[in-house]
C-alpha positions in Angstrom: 56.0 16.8 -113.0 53.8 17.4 -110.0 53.3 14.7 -107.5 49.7 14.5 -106.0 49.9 13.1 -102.5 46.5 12.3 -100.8 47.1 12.9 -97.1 43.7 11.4 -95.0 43.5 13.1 -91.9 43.4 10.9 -88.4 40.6 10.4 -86.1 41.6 13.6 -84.1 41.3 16.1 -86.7 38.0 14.4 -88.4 36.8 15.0 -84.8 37.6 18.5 -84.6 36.5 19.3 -88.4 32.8 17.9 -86.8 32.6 19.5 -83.7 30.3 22.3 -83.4 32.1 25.2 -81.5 29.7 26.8 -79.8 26.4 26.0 -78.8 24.4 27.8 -81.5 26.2 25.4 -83.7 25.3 22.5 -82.0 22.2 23.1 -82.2 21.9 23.9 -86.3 24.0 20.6 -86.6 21.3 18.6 -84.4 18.5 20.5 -86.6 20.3 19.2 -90.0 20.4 15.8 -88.8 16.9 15.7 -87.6 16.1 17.0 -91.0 18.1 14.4 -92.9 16.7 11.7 -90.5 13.1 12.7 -91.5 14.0 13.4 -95.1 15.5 9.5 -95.4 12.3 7.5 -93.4 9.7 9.5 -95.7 12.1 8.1 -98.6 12.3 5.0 -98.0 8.3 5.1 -97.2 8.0 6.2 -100.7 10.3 3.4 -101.8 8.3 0.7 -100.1 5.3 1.9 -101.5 6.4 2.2 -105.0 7.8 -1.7 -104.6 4.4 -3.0 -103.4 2.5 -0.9 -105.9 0.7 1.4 -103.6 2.2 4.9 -105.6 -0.9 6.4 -106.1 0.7 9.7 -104.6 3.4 9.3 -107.6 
């Protein structure tokens, strides 16, 4: 019977799996986070409106 062993890597290698390498990638990875950034305020906006019954856009 197989074993499955869940290893969880330390601090060092989740650094190094999330540093860009090069500046290009830097930059993309900055991009995507502004992205997400906007993408989570205009939900939440949305949210807020539905609650207090202002979804006339929905």
């Amino acid at each position: 019977m197989a074993h499955i062993i869940e290893v969880v890597p330390n601090d060092t290698e989740i650094e190094a799996m999330t540093t860009p390498r090069n500046s290009k990638a830097a930059e993309a990875m900055q991009h995507k986070r502004e992205i997400k950034k906007r993408l989570e305020d205009y939900l939440e906006r949305a949210e807020l409106r539905r609650a207090l019954g202002d979804d006339e856009l929905f």
